[in-house]
N, CA, C and O atoms as CSV, one atom per row, in Angstrom:
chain,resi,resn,atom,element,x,y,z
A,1,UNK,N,N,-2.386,0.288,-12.108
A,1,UNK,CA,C,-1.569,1.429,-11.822
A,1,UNK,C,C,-0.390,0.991,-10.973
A,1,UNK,O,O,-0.596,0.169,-10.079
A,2,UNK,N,N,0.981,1.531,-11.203
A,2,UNK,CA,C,2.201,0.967,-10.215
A,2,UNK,C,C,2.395,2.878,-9.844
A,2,UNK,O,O,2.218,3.790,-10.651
A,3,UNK,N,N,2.792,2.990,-8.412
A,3,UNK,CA,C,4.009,3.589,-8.236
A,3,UNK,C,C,4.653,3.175,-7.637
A,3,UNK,O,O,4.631,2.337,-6.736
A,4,UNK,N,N,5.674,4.054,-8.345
A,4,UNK,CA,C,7.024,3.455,-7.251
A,4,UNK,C,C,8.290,4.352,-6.259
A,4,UNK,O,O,9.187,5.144,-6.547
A,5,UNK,N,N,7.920,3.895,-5.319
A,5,UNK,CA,C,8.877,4.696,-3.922
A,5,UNK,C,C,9.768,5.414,-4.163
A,5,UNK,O,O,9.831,6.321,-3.334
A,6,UNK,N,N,10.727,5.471,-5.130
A,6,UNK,CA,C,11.610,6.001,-5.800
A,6,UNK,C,C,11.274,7.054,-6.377
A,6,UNK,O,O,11.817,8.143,-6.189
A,7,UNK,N,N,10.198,6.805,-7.258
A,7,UNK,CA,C,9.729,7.899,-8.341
A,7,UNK,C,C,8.966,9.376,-7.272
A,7,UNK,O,O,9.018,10.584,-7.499
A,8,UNK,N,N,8.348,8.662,-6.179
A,8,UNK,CA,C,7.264,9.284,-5.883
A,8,UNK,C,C,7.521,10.109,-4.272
A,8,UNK,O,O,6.796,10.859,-3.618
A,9,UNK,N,N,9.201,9.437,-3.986
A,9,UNK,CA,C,10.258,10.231,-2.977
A,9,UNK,C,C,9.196,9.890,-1.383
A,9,UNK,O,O,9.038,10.604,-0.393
A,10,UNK,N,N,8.522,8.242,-1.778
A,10,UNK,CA,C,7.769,8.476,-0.183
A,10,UNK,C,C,8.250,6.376,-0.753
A,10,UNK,O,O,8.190,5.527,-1.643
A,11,UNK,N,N,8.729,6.723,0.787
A,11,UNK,CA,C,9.365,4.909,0.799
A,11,UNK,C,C,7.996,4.041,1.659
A,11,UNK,O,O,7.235,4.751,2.316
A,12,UNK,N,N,7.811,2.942,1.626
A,12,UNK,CA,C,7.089,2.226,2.476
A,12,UNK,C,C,7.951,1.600,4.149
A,12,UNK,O,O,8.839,0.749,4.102
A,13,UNK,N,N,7.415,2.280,5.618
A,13,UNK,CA,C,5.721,1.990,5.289
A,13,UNK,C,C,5.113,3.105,5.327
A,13,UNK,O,O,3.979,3.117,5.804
A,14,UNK,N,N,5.713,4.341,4.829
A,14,UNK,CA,C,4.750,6.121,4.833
A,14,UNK,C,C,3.594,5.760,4.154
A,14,UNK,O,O,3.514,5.428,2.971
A,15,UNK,N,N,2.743,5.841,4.939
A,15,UNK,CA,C,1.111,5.638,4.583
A,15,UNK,C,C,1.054,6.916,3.252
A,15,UNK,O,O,0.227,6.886,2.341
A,16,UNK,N,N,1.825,7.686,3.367
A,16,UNK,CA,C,1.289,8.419,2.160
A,16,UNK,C,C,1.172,7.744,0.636
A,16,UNK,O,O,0.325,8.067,-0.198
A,17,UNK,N,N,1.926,7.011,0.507
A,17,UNK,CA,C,2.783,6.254,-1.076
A,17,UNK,C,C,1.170,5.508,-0.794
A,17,UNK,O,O,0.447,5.806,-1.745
A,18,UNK,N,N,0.715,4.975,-0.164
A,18,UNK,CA,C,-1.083,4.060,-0.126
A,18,UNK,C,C,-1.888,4.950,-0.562
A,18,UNK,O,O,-2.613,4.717,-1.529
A,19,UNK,N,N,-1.895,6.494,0.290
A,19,UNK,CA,C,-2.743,7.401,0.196
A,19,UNK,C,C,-2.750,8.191,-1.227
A,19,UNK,O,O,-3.792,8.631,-1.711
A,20,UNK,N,N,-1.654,8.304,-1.760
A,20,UNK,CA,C,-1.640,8.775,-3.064
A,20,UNK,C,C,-2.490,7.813,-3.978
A,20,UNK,O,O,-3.476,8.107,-4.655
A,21,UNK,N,N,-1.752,6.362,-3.807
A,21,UNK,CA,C,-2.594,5.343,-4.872
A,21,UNK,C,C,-4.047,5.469,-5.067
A,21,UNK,O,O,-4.765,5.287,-6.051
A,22,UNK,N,N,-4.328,5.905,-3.602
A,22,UNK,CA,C,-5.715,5.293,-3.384
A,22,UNK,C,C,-6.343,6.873,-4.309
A,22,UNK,O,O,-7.092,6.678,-5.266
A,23,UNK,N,N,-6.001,8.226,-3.960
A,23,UNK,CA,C,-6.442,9.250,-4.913
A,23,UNK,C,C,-6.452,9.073,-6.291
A,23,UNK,O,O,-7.408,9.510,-6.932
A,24,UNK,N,N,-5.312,8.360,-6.982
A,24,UNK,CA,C,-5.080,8.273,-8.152
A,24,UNK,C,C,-6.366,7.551,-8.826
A,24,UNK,O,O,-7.156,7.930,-9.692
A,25,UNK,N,N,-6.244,6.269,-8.020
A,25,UNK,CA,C,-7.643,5.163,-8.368
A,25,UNK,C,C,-8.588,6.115,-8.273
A,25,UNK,O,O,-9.078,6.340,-9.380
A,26,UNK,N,N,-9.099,6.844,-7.311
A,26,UNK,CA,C,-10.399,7.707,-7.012
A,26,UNK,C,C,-11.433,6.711,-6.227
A,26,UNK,O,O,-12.654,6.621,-6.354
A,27,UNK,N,N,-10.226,5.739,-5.073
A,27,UNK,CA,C,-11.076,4.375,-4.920
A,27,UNK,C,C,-10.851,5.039,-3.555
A,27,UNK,O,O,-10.054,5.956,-3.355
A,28,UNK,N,N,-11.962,4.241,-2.283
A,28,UNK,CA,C,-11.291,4.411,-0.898
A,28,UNK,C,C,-10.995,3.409,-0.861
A,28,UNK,O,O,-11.131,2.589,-1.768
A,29,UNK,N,N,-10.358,3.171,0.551
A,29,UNK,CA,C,-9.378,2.344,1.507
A,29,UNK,C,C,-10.482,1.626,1.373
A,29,UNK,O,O,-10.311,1.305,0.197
A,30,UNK,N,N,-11.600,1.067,1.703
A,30,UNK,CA,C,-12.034,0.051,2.557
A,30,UNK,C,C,-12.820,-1.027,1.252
A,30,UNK,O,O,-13.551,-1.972,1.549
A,31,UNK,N,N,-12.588,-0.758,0.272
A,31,UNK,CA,C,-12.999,-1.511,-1.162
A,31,UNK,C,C,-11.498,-1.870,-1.376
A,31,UNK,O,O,-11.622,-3.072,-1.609
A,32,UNK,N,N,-9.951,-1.581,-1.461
A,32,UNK,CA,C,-9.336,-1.702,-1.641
A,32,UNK,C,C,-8.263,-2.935,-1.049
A,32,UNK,O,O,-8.454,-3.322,0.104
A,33,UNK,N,N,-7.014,-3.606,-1.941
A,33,UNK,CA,C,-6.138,-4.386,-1.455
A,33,UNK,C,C,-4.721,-4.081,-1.368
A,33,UNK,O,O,-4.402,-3.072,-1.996
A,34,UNK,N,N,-3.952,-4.577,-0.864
A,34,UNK,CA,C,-2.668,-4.418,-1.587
A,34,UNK,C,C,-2.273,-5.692,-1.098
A,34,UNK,O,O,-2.759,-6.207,-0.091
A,35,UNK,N,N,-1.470,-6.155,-1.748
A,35,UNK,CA,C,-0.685,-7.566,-1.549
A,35,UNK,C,C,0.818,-7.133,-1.710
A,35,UNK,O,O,1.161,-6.342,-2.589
A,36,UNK,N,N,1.891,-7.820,-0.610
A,36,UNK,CA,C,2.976,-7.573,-0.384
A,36,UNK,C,C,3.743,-8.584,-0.128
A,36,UNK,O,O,3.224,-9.692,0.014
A,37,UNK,N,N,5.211,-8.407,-0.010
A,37,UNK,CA,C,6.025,-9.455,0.744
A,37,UNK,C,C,6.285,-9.026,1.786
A,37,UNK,O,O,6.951,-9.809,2.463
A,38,UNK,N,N,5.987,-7.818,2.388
A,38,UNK,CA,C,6.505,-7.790,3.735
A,38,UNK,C,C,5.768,-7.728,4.974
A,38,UNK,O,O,4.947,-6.825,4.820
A,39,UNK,N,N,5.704,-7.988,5.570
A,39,UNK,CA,C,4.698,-7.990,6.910
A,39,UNK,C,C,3.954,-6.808,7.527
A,39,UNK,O,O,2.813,-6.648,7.958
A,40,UNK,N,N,5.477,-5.731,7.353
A,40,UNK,CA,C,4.894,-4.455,8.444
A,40,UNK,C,C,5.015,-3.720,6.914
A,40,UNK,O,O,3.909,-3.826,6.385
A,41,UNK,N,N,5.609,-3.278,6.353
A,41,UNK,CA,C,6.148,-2.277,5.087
A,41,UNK,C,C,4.754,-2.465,4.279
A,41,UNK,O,O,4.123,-1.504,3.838
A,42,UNK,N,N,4.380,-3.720,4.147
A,42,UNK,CA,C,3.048,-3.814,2.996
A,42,UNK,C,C,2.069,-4.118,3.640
A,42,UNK,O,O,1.120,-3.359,3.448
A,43,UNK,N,N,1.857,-5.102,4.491
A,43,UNK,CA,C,0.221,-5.565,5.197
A,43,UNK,C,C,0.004,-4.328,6.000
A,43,UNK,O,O,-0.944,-3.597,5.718
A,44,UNK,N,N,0.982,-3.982,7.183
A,44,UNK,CA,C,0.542,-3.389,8.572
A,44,UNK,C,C,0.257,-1.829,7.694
A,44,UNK,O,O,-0.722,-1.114,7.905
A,45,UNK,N,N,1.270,-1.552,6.768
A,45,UNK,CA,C,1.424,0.082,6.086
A,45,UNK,C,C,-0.148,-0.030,5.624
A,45,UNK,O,O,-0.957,0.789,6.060
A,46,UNK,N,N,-0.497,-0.941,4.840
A,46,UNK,CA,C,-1.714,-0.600,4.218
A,46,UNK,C,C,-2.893,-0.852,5.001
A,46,UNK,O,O,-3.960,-0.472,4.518
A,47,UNK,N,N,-2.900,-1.347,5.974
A,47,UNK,CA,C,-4.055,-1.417,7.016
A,47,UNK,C,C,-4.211,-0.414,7.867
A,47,UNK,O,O,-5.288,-0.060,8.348
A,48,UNK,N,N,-2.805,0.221,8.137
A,48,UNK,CA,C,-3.407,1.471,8.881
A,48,UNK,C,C,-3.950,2.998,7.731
A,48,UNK,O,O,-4.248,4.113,8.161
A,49,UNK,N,N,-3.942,2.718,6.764
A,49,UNK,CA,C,-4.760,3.509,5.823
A,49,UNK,C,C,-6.406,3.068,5.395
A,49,UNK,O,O,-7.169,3.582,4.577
A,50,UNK,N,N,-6.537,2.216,6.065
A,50,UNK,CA,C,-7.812,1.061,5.924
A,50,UNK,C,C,-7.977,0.387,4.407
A,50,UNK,O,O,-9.016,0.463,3.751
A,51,UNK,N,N,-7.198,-0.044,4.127
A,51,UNK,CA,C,-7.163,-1.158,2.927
A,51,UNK,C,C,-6.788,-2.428,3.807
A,51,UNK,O,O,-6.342,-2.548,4.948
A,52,UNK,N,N,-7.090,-3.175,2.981
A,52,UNK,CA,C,-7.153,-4.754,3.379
A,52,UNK,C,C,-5.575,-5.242,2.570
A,52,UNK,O,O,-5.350,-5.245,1.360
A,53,UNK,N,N,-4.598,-5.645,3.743
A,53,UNK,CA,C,-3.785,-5.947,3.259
A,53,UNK,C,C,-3.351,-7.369,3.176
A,53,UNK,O,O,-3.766,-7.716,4.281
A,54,UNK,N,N,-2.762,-8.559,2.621
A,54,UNK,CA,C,-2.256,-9.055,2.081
A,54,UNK,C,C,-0.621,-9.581,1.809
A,54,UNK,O,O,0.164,-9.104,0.990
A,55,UNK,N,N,-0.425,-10.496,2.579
A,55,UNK,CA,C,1.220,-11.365,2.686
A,55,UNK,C,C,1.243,-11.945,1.833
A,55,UNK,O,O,0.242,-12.656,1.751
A,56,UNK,N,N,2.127,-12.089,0.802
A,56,UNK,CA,C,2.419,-12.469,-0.074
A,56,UNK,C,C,3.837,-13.361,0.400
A,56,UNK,O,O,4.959,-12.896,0.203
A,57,UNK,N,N,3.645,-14.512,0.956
A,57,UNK,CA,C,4.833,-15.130,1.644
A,57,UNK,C,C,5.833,-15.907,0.509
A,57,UNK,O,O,5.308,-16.429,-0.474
A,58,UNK,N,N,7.411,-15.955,0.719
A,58,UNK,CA,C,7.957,-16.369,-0.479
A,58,UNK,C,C,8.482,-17.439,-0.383
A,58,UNK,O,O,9.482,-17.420,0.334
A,59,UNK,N,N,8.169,-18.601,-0.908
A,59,UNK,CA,C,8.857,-19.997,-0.265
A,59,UNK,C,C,10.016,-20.768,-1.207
A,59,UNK,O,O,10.560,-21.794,-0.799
């Protein structure tokens, strides 16, 4: 499943754009990942929704 910030009028790091995903899946936070490039926008956003987040560093 993708959404995207644009479509869905909630930018990162609004924990909501996580919180929607996570309804859509019908999954909770604490089985869940997200992997990102950004530090606070993708790891810190999705950890304070309790998903396990993920740096995706770009070299």
């Amino acid at each position: 499943m993708i959404l995207v910030s644009e479509w869905e009028s909630i930018k990162k790091p609004n924990p909501l754009i996580f919180k929607r995903a996570l309804e859509q899946l019908n999954v909770p936070p604490n089985v869940s990942l997200f992997v990102g490039d950004h530090p606070d926008n993708d790891v810190k956003a999705a950890q304070s929704v309790g998903m396990k987040g993920i740096w995706k560093k770009h070299f």
